[in-house]
mmCIF file of the C-alpha atoms, coordinates in Angstrom:
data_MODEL
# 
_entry.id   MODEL 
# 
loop_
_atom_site.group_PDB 
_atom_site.id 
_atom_site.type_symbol 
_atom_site.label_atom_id 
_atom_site.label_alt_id 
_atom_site.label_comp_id 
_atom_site.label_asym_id 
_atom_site.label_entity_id 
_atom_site.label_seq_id 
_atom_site.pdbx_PDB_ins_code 
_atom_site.Cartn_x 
_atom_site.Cartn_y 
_atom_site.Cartn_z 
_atom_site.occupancy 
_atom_site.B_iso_or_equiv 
_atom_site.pdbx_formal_charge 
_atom_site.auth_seq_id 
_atom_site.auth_comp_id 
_atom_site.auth_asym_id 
_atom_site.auth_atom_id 
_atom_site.pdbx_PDB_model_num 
ATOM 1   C CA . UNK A 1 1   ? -28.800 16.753 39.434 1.00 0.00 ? 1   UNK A CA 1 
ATOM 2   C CA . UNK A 1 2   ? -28.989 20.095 38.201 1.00 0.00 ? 2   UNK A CA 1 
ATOM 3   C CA . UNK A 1 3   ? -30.084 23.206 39.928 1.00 0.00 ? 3   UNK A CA 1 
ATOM 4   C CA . UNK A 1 4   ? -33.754 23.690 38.391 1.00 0.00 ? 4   UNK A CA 1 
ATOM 5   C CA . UNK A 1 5   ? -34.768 19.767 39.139 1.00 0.00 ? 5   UNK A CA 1 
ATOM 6   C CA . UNK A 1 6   ? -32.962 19.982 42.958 1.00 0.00 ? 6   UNK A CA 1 
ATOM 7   C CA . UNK A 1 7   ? -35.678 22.743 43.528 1.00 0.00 ? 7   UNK A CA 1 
ATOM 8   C CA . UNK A 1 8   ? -38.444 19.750 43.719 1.00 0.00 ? 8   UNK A CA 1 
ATOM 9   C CA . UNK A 1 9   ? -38.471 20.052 47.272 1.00 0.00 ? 9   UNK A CA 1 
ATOM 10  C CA . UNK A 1 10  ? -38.893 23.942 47.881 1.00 0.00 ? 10  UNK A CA 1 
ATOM 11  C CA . UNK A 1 11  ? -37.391 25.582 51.516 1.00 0.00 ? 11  UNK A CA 1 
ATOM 12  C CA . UNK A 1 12  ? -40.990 26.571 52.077 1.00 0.00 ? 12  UNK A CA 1 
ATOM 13  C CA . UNK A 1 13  ? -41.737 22.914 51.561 1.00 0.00 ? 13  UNK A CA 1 
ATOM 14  C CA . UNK A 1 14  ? -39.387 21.832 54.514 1.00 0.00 ? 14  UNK A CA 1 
ATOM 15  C CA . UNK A 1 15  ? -41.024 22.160 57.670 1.00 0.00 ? 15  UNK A CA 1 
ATOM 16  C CA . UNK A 1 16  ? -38.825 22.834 61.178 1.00 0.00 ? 16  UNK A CA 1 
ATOM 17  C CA . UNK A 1 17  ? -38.435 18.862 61.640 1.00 0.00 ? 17  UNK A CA 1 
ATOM 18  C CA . UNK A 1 18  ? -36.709 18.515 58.108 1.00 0.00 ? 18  UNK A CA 1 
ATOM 19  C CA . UNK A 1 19  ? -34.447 21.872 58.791 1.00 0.00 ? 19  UNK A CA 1 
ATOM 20  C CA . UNK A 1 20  ? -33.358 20.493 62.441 1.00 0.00 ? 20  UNK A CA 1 
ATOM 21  C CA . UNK A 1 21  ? -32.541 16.968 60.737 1.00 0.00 ? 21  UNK A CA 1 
ATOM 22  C CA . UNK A 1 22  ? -30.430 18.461 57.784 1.00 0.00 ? 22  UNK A CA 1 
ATOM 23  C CA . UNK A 1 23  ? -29.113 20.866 60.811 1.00 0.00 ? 23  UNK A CA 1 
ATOM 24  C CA . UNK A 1 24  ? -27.396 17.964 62.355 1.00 0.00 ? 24  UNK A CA 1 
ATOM 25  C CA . UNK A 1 25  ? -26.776 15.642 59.579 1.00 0.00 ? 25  UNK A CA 1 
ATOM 26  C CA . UNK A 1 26  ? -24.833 18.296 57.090 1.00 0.00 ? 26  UNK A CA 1 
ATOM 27  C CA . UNK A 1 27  ? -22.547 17.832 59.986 1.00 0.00 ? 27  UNK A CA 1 
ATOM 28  C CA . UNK A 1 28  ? -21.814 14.440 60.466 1.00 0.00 ? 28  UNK A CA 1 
ATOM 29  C CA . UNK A 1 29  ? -23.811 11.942 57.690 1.00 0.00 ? 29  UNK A CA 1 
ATOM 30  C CA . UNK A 1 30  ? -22.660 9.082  60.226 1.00 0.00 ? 30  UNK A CA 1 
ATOM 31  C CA . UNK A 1 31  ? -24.469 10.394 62.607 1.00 0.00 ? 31  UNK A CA 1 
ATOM 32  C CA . UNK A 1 32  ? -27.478 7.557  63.201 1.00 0.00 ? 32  UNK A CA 1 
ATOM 33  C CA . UNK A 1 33  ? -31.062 7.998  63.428 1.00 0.00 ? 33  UNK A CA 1 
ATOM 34  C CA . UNK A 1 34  ? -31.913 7.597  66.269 1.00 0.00 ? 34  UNK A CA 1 
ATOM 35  C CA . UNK A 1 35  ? -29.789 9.901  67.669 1.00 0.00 ? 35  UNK A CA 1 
ATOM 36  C CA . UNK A 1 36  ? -31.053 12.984 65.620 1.00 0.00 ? 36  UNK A CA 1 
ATOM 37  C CA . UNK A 1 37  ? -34.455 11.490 66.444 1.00 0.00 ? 37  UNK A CA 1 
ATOM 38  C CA . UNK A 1 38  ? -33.327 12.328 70.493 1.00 0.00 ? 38  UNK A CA 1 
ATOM 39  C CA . UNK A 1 39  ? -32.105 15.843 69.593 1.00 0.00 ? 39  UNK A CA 1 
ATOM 40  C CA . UNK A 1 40  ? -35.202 16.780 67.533 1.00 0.00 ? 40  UNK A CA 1 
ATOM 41  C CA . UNK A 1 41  ? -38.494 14.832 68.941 1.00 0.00 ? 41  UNK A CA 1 
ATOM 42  C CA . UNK A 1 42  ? -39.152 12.309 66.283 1.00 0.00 ? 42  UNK A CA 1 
ATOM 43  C CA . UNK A 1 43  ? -38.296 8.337  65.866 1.00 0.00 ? 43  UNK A CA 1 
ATOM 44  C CA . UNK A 1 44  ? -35.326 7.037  64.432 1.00 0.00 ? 44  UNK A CA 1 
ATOM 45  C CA . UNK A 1 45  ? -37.866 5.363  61.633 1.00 0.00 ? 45  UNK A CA 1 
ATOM 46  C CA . UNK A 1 46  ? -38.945 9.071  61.057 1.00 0.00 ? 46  UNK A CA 1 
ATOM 47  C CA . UNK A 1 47  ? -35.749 10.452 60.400 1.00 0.00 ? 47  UNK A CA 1 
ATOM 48  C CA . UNK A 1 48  ? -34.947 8.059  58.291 1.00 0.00 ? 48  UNK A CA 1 
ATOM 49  C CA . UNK A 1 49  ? -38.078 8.644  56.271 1.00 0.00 ? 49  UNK A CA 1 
ATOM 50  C CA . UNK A 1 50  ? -37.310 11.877 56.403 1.00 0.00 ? 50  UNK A CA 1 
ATOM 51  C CA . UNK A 1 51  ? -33.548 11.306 54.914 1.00 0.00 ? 51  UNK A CA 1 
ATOM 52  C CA . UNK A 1 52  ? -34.705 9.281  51.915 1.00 0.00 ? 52  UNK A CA 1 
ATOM 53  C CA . UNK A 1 53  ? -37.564 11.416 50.878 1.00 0.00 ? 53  UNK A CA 1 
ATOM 54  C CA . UNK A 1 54  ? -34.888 14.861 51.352 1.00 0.00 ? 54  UNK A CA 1 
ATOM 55  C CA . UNK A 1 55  ? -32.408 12.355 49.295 1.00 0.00 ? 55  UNK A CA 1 
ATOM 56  C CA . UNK A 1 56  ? -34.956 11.692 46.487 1.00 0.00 ? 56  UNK A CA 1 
ATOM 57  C CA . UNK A 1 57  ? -36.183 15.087 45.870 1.00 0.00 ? 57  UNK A CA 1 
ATOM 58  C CA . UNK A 1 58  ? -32.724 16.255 45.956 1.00 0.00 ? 58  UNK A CA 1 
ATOM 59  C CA . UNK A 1 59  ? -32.592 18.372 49.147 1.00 0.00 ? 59  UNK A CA 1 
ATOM 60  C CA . UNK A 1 60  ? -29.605 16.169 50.217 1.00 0.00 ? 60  UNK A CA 1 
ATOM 61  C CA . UNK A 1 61  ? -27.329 17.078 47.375 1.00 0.00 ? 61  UNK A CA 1 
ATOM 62  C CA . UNK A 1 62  ? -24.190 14.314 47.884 1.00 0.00 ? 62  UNK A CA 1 
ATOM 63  C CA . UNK A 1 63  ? -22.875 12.654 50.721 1.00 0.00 ? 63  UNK A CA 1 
ATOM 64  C CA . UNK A 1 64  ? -19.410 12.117 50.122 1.00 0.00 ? 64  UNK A CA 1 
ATOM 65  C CA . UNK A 1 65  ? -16.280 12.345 52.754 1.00 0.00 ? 65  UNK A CA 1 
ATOM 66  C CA . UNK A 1 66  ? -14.248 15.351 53.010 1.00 0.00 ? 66  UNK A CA 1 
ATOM 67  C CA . UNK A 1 67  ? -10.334 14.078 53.162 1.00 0.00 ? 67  UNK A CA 1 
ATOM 68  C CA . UNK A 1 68  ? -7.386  16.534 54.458 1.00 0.00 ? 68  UNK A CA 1 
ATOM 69  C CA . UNK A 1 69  ? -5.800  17.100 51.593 1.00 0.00 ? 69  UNK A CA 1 
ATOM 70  C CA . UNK A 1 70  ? -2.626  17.979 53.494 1.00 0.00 ? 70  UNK A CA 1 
ATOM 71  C CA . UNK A 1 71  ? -2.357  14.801 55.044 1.00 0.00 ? 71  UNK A CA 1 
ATOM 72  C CA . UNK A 1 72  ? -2.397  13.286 51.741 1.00 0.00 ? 72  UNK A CA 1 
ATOM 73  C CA . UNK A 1 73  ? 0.357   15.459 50.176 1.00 0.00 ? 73  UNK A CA 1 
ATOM 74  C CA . UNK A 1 74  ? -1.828  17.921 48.426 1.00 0.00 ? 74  UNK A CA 1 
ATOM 75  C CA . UNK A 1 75  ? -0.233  21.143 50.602 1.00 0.00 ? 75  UNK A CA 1 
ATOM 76  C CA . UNK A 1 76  ? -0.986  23.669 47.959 1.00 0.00 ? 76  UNK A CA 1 
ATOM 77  C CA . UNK A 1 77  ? -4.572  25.164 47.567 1.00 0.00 ? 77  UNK A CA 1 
ATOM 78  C CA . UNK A 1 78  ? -4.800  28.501 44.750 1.00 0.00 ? 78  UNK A CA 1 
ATOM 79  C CA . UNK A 1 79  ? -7.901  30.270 44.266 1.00 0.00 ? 79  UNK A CA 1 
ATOM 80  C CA . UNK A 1 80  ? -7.853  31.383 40.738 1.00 0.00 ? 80  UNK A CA 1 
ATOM 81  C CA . UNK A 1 81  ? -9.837  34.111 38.881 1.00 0.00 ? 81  UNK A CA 1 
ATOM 82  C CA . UNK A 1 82  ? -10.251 33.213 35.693 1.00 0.00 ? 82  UNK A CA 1 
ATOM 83  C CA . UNK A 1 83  ? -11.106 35.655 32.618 1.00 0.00 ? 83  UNK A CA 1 
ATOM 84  C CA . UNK A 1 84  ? -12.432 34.085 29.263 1.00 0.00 ? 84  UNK A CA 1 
ATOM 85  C CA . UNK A 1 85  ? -11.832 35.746 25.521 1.00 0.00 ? 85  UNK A CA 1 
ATOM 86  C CA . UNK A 1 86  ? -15.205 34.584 24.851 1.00 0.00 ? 86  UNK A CA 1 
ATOM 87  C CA . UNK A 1 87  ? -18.110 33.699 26.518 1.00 0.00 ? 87  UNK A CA 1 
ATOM 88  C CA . UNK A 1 88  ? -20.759 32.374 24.100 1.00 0.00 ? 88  UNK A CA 1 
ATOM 89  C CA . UNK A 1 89  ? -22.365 29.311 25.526 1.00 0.00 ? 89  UNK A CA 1 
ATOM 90  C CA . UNK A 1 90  ? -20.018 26.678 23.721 1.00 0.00 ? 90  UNK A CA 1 
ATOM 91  C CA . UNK A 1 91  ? -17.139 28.434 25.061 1.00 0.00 ? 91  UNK A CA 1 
ATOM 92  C CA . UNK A 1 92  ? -18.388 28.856 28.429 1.00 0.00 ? 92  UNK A CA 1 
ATOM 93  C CA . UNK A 1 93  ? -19.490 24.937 28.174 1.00 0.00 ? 93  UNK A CA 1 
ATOM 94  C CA . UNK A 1 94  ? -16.529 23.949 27.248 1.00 0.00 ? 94  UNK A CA 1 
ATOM 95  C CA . UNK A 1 95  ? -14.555 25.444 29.969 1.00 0.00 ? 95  UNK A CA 1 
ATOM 96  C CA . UNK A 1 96  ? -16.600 24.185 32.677 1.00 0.00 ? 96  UNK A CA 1 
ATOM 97  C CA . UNK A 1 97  ? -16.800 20.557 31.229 1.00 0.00 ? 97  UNK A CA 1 
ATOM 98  C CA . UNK A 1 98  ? -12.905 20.980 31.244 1.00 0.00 ? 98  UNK A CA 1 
ATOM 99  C CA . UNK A 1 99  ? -12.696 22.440 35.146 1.00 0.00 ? 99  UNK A CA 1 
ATOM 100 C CA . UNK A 1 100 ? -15.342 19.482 36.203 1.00 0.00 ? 100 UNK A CA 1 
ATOM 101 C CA . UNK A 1 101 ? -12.537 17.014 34.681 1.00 0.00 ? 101 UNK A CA 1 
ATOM 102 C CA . UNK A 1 102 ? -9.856  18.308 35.296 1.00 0.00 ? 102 UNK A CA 1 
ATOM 103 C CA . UNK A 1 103 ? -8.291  15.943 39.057 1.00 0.00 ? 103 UNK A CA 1 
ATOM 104 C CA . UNK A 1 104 ? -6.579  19.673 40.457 1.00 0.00 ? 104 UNK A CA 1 
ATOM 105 C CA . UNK A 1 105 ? -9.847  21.139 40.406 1.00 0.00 ? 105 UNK A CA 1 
ATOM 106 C CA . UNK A 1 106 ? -11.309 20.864 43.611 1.00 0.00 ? 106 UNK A CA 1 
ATOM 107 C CA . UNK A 1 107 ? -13.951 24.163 43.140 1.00 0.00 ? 107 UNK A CA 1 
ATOM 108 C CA . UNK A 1 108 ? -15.404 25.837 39.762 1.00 0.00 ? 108 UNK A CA 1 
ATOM 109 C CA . UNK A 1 109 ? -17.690 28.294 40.258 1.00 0.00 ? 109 UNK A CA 1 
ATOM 110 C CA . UNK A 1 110 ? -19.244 30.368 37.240 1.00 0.00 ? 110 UNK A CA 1 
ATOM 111 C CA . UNK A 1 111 ? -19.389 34.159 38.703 1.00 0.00 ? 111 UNK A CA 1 
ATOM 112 C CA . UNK A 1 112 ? -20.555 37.602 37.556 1.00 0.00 ? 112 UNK A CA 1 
ATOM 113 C CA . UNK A 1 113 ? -18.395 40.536 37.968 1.00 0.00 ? 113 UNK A CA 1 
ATOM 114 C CA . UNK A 1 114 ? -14.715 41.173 36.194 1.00 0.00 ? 114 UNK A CA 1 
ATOM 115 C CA . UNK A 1 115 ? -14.249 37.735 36.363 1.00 0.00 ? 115 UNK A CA 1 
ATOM 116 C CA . UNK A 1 116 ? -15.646 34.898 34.882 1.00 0.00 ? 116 UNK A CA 1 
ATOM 117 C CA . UNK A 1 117 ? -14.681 32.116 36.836 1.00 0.00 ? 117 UNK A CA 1 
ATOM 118 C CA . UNK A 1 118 ? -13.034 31.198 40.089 1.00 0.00 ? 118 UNK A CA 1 
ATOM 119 C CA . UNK A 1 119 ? -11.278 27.841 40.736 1.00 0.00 ? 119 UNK A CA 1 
ATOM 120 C CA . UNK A 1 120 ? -9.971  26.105 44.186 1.00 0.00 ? 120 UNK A CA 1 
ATOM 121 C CA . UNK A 1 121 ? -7.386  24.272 42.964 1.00 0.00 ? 121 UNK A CA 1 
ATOM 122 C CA . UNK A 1 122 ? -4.994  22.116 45.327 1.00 0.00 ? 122 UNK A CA 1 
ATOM 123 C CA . UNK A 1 123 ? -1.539  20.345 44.340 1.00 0.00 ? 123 UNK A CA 1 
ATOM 124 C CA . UNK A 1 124 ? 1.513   19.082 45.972 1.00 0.00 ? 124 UNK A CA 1 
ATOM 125 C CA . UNK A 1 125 ? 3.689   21.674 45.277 1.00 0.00 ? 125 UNK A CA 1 
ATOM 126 C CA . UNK A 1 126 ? 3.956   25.417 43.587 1.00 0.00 ? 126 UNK A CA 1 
ATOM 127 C CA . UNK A 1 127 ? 5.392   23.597 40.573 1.00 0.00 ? 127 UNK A CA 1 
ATOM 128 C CA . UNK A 1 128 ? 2.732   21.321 40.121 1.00 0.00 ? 128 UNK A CA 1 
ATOM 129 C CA . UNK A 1 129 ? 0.754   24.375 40.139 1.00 0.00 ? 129 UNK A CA 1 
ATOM 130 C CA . UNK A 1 130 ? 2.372   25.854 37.710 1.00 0.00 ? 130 UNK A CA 1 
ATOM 131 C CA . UNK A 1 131 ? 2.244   22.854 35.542 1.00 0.00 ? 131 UNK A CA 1 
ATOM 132 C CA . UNK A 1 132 ? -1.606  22.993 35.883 1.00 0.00 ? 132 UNK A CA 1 
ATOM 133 C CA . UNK A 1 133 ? -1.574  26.499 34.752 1.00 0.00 ? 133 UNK A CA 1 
ATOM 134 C CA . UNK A 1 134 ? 0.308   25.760 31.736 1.00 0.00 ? 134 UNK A CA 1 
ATOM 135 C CA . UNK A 1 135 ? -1.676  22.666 30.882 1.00 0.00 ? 135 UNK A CA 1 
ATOM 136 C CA . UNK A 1 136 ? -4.817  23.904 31.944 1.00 0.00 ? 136 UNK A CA 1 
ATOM 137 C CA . UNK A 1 137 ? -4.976  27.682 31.810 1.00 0.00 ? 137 UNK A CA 1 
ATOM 138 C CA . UNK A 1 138 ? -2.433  28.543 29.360 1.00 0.00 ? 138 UNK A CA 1 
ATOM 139 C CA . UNK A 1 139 ? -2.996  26.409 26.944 1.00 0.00 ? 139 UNK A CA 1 
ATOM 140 C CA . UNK A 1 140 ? -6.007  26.863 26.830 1.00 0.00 ? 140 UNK A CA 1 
ATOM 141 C CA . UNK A 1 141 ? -7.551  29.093 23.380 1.00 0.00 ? 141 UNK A CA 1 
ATOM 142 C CA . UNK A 1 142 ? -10.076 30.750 25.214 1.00 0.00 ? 142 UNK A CA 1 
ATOM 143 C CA . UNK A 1 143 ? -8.752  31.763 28.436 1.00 0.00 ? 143 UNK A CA 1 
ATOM 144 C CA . UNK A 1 144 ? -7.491  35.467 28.246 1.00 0.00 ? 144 UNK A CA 1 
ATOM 145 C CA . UNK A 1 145 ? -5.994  36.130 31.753 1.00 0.00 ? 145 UNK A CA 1 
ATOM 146 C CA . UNK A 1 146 ? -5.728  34.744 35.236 1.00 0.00 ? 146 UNK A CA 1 
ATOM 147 C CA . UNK A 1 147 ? -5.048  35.975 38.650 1.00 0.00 ? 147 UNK A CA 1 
ATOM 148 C CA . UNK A 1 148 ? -3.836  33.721 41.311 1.00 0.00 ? 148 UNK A CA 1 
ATOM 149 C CA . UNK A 1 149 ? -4.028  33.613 44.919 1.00 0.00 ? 149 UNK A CA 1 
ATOM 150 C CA . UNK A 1 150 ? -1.901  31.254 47.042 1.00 0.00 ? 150 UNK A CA 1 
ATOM 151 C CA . UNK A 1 151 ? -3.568  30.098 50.139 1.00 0.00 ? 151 UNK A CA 1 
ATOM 152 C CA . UNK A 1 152 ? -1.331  30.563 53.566 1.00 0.00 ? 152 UNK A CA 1 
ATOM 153 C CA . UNK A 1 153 ? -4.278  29.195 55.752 1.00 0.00 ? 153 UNK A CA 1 
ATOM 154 C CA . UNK A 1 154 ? -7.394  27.471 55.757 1.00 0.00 ? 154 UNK A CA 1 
ATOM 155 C CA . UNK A 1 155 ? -9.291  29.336 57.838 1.00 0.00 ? 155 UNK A CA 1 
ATOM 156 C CA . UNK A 1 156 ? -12.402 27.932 57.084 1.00 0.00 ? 156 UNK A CA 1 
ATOM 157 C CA . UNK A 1 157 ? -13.778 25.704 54.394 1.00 0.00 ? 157 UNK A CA 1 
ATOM 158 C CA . UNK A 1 158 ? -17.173 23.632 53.928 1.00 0.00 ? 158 UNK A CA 1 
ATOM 159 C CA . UNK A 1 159 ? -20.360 23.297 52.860 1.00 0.00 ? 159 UNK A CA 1 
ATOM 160 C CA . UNK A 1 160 ? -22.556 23.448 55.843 1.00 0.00 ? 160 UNK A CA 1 
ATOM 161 C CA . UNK A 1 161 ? -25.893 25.837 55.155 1.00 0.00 ? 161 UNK A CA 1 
ATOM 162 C CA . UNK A 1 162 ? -27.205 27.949 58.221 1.00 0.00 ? 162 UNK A CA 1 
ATOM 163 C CA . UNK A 1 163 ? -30.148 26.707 58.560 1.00 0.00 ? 163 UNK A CA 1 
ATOM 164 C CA . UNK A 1 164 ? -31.127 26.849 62.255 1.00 0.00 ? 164 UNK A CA 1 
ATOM 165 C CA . UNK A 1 165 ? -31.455 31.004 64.085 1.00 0.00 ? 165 UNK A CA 1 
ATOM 166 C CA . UNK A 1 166 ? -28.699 29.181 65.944 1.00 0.00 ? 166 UNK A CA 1 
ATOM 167 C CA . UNK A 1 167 ? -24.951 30.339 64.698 1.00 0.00 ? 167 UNK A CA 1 
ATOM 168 C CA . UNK A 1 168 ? -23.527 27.860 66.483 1.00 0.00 ? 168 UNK A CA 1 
ATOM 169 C CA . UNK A 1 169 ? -23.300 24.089 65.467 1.00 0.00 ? 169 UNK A CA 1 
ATOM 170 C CA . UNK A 1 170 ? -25.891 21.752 66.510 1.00 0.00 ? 170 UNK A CA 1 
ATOM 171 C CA . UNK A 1 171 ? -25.488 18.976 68.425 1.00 0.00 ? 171 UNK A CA 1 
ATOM 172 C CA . UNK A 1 172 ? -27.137 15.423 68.281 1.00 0.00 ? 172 UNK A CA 1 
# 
């Protein structure tokens, strides 16, 4: 779903029961019903009519599970600036059909600024990065430079939206 037909459901159209659901939920999708219903003063049938209808209109983006990618071999995690030779819209379009493909690509955004896009990309090793940036980035006509930074830590990494005056996490 793209970003113009997500905005269906507008933040002004989400009233404080729909912003303490997705509060809890972006947390832990496993979490059930009737359990948010406790923490937030509606029904478990509520919630859940409350989940589909933020699901249909495209306020719930994906639900999908988040693996450790250490734990499955994939140690290595670049971020990657990446600078274009051109940027007309087929180039541009190309590129990001090619990022969205591409298995080592775990992040593409499409950014402003000296750069024109950054990548999260995660492999098992520093050669297998380098592979990808041969394959990938080197090979590639219309890339004209790119800037690598190896990760040492994850400090922090997700997707979860502050949506409560609350900075810390709610709980069911």
């Amino acid at each position: 779903m793209s970003d113009s037909t997500a905005g269906e459901l507008r933040a002004e159209q989400l009233d404080d029961f729909d912003r303490r659901i997705l509060a809890i939920y972006q947390y832990d999708t496993r979490v059930t019903g009737e359990s948010i219903g406790q923490a937030v003063g509606l029904s478990a049938a509520a919630v859940q009519r409350r989940l589909k209808r933020l699901r249909e209109r495209g306020v719930i983006a994906k639900e999908e599970a988040r693996l450790d990618a250490k734990a499955l071999g994939l140690p290595t995690t670049c971020i990657v600036g990446v600078d274009l030779e051109y940027e007309r819209n087929q180039h541009v379009d190309a590129f990001k059909r090619q990022m969205r493909e591409h298995p080592n690509v775990q992040q593409c955004y499409y950014v402003t600024g000296s750069l024109d896009f950054v990548l999260v990309v995660v492999t098992r090793s520093l050669q297998e990065y380098e592979d990808f940036t041969r394959e990938a980035l080197m090979e590639h006509s219309n890339v004209r430079s790119f800037t690598t930074l190896v990760s040492m830590d994850t400090v922090k990494a997700g997707y979860a939206l502050p949506l409560s005056d609350s900075t810390s996490r709610p709980q069911p």
